[in-house]
C-alpha positions as CSV (number, residue, x, y, z in Angstrom):
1,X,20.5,20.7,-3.6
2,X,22.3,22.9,-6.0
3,X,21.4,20.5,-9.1
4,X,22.9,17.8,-7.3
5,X,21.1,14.0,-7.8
6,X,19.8,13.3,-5.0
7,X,19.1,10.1,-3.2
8,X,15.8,7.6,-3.4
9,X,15.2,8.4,0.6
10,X,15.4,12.4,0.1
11,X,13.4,12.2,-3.2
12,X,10.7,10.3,-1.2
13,X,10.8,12.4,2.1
14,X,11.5,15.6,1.0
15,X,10.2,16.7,-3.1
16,X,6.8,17.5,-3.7
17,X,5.5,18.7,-0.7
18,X,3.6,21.5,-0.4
19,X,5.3,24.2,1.8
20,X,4.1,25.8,5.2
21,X,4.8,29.4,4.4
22,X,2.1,30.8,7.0
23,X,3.3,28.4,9.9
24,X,6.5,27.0,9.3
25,X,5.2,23.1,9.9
26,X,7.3,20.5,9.0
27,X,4.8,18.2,6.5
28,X,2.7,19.8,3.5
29,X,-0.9,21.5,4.5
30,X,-3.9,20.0,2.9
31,X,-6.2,22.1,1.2
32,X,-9.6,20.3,0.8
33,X,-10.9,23.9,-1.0
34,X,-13.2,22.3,-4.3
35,X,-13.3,25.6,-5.1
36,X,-10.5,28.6,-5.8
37,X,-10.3,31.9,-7.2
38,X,-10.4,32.9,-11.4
39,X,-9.6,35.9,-11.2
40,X,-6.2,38.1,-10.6
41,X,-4.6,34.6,-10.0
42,X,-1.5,32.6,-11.8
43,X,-3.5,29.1,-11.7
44,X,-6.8,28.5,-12.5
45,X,-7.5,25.6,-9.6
46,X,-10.3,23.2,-10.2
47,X,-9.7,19.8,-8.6
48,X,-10.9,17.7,-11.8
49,X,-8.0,19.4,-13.6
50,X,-5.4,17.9,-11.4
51,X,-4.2,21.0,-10.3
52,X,-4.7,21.7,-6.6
53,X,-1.8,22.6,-4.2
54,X,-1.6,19.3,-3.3
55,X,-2.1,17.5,-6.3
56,X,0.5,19.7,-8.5
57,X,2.9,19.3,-5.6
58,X,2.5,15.2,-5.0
59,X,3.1,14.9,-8.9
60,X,6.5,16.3,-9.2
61,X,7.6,13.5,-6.4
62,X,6.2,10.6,-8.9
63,X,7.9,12.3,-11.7
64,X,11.0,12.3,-9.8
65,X,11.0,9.3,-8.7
66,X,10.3,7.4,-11.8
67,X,13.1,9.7,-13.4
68,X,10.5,11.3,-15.5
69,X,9.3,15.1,-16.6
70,X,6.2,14.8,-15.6
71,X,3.4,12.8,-13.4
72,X,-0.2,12.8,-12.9
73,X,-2.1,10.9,-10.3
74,X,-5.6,9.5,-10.6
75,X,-8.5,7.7,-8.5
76,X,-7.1,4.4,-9.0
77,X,-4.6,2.3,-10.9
78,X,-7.2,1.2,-13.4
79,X,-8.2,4.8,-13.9
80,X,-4.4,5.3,-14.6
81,X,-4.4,2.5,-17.0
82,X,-7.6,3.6,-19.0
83,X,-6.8,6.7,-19.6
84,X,-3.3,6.9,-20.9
85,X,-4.5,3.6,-23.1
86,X,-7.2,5.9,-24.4
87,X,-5.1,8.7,-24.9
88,X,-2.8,7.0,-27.5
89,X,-5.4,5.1,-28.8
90,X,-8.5,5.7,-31.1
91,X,-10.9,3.7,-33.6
92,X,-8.9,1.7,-36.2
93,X,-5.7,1.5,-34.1
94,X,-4.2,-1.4,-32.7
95,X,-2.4,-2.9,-29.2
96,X,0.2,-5.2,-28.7
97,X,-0.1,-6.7,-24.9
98,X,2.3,-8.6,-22.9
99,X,0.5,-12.5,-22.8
100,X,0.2,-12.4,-19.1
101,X,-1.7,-9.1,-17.4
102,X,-3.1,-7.9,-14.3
103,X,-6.7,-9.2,-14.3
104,X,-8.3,-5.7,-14.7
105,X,-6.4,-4.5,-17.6
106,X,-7.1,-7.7,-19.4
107,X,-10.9,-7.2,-18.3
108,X,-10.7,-3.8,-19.7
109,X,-9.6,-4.9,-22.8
110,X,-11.8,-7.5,-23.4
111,X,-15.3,-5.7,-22.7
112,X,-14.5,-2.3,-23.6
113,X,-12.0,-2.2,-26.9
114,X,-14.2,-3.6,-29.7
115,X,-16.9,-0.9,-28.6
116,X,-14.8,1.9,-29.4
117,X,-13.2,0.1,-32.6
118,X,-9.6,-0.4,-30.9
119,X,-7.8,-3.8,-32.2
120,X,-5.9,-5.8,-30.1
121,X,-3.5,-8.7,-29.7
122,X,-2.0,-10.3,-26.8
123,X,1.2,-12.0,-27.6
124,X,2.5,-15.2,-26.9
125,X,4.9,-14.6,-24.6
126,X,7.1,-11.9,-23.2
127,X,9.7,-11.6,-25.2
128,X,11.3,-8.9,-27.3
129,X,10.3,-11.0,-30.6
130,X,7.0,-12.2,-29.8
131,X,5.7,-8.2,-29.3
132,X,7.6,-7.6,-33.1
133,X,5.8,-10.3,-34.2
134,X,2.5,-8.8,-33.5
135,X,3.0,-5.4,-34.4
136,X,0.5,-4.7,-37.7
137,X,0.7,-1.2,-39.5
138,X,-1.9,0.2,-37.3
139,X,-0.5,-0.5,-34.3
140,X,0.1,2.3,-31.9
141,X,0.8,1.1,-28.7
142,X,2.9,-1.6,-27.2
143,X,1.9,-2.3,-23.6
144,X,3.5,-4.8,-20.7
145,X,3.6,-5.6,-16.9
146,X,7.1,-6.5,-15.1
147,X,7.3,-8.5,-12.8
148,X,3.7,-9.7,-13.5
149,X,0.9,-10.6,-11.7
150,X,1.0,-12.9,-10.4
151,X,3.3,-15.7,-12.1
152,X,6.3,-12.8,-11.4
153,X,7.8,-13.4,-15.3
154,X,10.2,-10.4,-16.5
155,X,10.2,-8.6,-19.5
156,X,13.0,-7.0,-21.4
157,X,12.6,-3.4,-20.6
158,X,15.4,-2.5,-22.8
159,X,14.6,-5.2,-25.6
160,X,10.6,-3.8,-25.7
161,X,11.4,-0.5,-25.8
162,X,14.1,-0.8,-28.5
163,X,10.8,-2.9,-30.6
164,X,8.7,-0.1,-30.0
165,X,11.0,2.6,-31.1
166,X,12.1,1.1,-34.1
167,X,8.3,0.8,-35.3
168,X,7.7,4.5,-33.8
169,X,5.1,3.2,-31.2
170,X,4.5,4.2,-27.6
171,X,5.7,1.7,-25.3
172,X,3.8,1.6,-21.5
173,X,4.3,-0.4,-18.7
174,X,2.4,-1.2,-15.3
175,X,5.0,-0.4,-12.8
176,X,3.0,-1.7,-10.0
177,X,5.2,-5.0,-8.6
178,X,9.0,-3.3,-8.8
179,X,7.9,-0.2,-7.7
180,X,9.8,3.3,-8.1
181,X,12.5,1.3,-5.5
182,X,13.2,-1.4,-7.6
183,X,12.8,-0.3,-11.0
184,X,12.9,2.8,-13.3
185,X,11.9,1.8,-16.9
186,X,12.3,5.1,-18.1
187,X,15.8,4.2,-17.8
188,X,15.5,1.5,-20.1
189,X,13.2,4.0,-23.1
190,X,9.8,3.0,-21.8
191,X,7.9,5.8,-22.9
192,X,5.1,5.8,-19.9
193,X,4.9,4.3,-16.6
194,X,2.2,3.6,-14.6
195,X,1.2,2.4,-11.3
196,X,-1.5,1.4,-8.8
197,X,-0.5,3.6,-6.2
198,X,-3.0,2.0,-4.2
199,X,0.2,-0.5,-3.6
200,X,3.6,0.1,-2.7
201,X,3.3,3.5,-2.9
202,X,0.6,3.7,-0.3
203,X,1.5,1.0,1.5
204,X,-0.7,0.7,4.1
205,X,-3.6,-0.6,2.4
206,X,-5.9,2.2,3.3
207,X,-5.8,4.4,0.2
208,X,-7.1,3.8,-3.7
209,X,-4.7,6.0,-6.1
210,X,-3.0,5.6,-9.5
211,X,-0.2,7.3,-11.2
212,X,1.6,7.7,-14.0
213,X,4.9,9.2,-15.4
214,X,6.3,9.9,-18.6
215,X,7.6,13.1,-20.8
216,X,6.3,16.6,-20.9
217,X,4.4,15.8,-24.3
218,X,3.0,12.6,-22.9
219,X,1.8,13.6,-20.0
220,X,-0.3,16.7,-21.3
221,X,-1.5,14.3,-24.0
222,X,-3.0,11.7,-21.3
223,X,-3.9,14.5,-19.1
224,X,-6.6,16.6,-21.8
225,X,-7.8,13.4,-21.7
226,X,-8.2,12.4,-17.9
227,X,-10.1,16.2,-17.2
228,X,-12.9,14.8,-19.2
229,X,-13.0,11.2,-18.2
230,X,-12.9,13.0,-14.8
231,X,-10.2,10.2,-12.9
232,X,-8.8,12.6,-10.3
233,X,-8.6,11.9,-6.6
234,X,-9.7,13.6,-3.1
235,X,-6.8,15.9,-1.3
236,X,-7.0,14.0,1.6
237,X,-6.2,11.1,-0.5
238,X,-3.5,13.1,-2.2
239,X,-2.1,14.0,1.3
240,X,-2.1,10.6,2.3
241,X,-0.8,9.3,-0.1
242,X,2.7,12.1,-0.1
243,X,2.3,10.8,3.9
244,X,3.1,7.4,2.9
245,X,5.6,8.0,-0.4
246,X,7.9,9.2,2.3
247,X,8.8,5.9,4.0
248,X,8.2,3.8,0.5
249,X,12.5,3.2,0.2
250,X,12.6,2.1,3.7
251,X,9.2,-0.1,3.8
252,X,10.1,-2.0,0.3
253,X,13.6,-2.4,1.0
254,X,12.6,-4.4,3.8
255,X,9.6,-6.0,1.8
256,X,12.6,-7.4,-1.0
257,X,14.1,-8.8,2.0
258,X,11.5,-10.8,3.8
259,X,10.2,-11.8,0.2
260,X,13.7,-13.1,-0.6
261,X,14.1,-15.1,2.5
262,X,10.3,-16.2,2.5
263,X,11.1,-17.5,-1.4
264,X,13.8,-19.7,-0.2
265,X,12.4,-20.8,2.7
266,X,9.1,-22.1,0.2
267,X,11.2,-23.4,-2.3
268,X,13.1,-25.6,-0.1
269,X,9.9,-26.8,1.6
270,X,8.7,-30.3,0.8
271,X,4.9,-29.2,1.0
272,X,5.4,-26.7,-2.4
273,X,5.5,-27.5,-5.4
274,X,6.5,-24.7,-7.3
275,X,8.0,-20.9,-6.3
276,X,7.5,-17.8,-8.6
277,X,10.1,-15.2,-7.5
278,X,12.7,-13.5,-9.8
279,X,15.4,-13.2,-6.9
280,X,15.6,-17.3,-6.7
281,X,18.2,-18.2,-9.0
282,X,16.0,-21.2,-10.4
283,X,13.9,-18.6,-11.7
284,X,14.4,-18.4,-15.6
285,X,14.3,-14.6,-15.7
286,X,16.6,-14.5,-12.7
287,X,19.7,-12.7,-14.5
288,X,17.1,-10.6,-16.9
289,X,15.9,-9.5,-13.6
290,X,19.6,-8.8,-12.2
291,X,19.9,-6.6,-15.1
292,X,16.8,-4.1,-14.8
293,X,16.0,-4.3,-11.3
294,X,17.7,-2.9,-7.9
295,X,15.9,-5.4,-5.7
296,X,14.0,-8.3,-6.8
297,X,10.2,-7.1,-5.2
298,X,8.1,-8.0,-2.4
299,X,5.6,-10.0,-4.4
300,X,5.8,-13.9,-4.6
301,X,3.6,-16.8,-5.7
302,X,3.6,-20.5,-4.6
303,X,1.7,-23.5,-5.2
304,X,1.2,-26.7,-3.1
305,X,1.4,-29.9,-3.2
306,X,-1.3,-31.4,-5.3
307,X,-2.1,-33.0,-2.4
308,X,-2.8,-30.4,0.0
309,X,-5.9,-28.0,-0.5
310,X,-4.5,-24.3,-1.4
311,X,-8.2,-23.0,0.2
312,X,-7.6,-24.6,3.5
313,X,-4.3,-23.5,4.3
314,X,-5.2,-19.6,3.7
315,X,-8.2,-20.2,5.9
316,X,-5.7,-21.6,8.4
317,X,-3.1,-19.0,8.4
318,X,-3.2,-16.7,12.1
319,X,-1.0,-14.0,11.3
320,X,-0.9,-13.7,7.7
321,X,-4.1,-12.4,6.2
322,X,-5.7,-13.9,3.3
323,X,-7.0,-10.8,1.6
324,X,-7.7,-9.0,-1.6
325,X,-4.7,-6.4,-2.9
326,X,-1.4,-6.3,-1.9
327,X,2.0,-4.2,-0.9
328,X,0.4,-3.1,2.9
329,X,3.0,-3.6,5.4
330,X,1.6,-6.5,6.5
331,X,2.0,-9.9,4.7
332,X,-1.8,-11.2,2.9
333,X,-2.3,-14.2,0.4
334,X,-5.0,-14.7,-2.0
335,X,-6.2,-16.7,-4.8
336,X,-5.6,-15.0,-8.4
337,X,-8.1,-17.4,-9.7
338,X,-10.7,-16.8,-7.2
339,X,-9.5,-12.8,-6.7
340,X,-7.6,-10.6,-9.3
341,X,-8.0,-12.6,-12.3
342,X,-11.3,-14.7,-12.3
343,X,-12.6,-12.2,-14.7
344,X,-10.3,-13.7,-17.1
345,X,-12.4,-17.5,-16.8
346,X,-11.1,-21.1,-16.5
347,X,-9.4,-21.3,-19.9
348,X,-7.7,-17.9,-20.3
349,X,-6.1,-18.4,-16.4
350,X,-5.1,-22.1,-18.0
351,X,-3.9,-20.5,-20.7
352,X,-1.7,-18.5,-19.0
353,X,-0.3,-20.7,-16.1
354,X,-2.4,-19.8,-13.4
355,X,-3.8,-22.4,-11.7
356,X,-6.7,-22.6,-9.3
357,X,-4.1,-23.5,-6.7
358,X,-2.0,-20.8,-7.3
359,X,-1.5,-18.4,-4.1
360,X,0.0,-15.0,-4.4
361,X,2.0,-13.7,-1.4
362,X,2.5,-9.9,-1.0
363,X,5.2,-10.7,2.0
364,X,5.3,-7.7,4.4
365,X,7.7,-6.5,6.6
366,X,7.3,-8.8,9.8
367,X,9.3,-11.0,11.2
368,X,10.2,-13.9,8.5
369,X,10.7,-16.3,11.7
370,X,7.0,-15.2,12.3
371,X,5.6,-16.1,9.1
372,X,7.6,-19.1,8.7
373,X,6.2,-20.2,11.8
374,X,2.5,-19.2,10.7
375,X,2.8,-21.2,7.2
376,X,3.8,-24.4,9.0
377,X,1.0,-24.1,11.6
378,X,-1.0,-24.0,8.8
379,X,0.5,-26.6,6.8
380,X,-0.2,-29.0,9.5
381,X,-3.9,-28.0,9.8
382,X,-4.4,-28.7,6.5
383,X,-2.2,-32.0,6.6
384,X,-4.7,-33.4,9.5
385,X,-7.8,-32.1,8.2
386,X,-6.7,-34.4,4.9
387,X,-6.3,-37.3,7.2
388,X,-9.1,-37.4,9.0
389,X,-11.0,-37.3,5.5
390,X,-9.6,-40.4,4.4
């Protein structure tokens, strides 16, 4: 493309794949080989050192996308997570994390840092000034999550990374909600991003992957790490997954617009109480959001009436499926205190706003007259179900 930039759609379609040279096909061969040749040869090849064809290849399309050197891609999300934590972390040294987290990373914290002698603090909110205010002399890392999951609060990408740089500490973020679509932190002088590509970068809901991009220097410092932890993923998963980067602009595009209309829809409904969703304007991070973000996501949560049980209606939804994960084409719900984040117990998910009748909608790209139609069905199940018990 002569140097050119090139567009999100030919990024996703056309870098990183792997190229047909013997038969001319138009998509990347996969090469399940666990084994390749040491001698006489440029590359040593050893799956575990995330350097097959199609790993190597798959890579530079992350990268690219997240505006980044380099990528690496892992097993899963949380494998993503661990290790480039661990890499810029040791005994003695200390964490600032964004209050409200993904369920798995604030697992991972909690049962696995004080055995290794890694310090932590969670902050108070997610603000510029209230990561400062933790930051000790040890302190390494500064790590958030915007939008989060699953209350959908935005952080100051700029305002985080300026924090981190002016204490010379690597910032991270978890990627996952915007996606590569709708948000580059990079941009902003985040230092590494990382993502469950298991989500919108699958999108289909049949793959487990993670990835993460960042500089040259950052990525070879988390990768000498990830060969020994051993993270790395199956080619056919790696194929897969190139598969389905190719339509990510078009699928989430679509996904920011059914989650837009589906949020207004909710937050004009008499039967909900409350609507998390950055693209509503009533949302207090609404114009931090405008700033940072090309479209405001896919991801929304809702609550009920008090009066109305949050179990029943997901039981009583027909098209929309109440299951665990999210970002698959097709719309699901689920309970963050029953699913992602009852590792966290009763008083952390009080703690931070998530109540047990809190659902989390990852709106696909049906219909919104369809789901519309599904949530009132279900609405009115639950409303005479509630009658006949009194």
């Amino acid at each position: 493309m002569d140097g050119k930039k090139i567009g999100l759609n030919t990024i996703c379609t056309h870098v990183g794949e792997v190229k047909d040279e013997k038969y001319k096909g138009a998509i990347s061969p996969l090469y399940m080989s666990t084994s390749y040749a040491f001698e006489d040869v440029e590359v040593k090849r050893y799956p575990r050192y995330f350097n097959t064809p199609n790993q190597e290849a798959l890579c530079k399309k992350i990268a690219l996308l997240e505006h980044a050197e380099s990528g690496l891609i892992f097993g899963s999300g949380m494998a993503a997570i661990s290790t480039s934590l661990m890499a810029f972390l040791k005994a003695g040294d200390h964490v600032v994390l964004q209050q409200i987290l993904y369920g798995g990373t604030f697992h991972l914290i909690h049962e696995e840092f004080n055995k290794f002698g890694i310090e932590y603090s969670f902050t108070n909110g997610w603000r510029p000034e209230d990561f400062e205010a933790k930051i000790r002399p040890n302190t390494k890392v500064v790590y958030i999550e915007t939008p989060s999951n699953p209350l959908l609060t935005v952080t100051d990408l700029k305002g985080v990374a300026e924090v981190a740089k002016k204490h010379g500490i690597v910032s991270m973020i978890d990627n996952t909600f915007a996606s590569p679509v709708n948000q580059n932190p990079i941009d902003f002088a985040i230092d590494v991003v990382i993502h469950s590509a298991t989500k919108y970068m699958g999108g289909h809901s049949d793959i487990l992957a993670g990835a993460v991009a960042s500089s040259e220097a950052n990525i070879n410092r988390i990768y000498n790490l990830a060969k020994n932890f051993g993270g790395s993923l199956s080619d056919y998963t790696v194929w897969l997954l190139e598969r389905s980067l190719k339509t990510m602009g078009i699928r989430v595009k679509a996904q920011n617009e059914n989650a837009q209309r589906m949020a207004e829809y909710l937050n004009q409904n008499e039967n909900v109480k409350n609507v998390y969703y950055p693209g509503l304007s009533s949302h207090p991070d609404h114009n931090l959001a405008k700033s940072q973000m090309k479209g405001f996501g896919g991801m929304l949560s809702f609550e009920l009436q008090d009066d109305l049980d949050a179990s029943q209606f997901q039981k009583s939804l027909q098209l929309i499926k109440p299951s665990m994960s999210l970002a698959g084409v097709e719309s699901t719900v689920l309970s963050p205190a029953l699913t992602s984040h009852a590792l966290l117990g009763a008083e952390e998910r009080k703690k931070q706003g998530i109540s047990d009748g809190l659902i989390r909608f990852s709106v696909g790209i049906e219909e919104t007259e369809d789901l519309i139609t599904d949530i009132e069905q279900a609405m009115e199940k639950v409303k005479v179900a509630r009658l006949h018990l009194q």
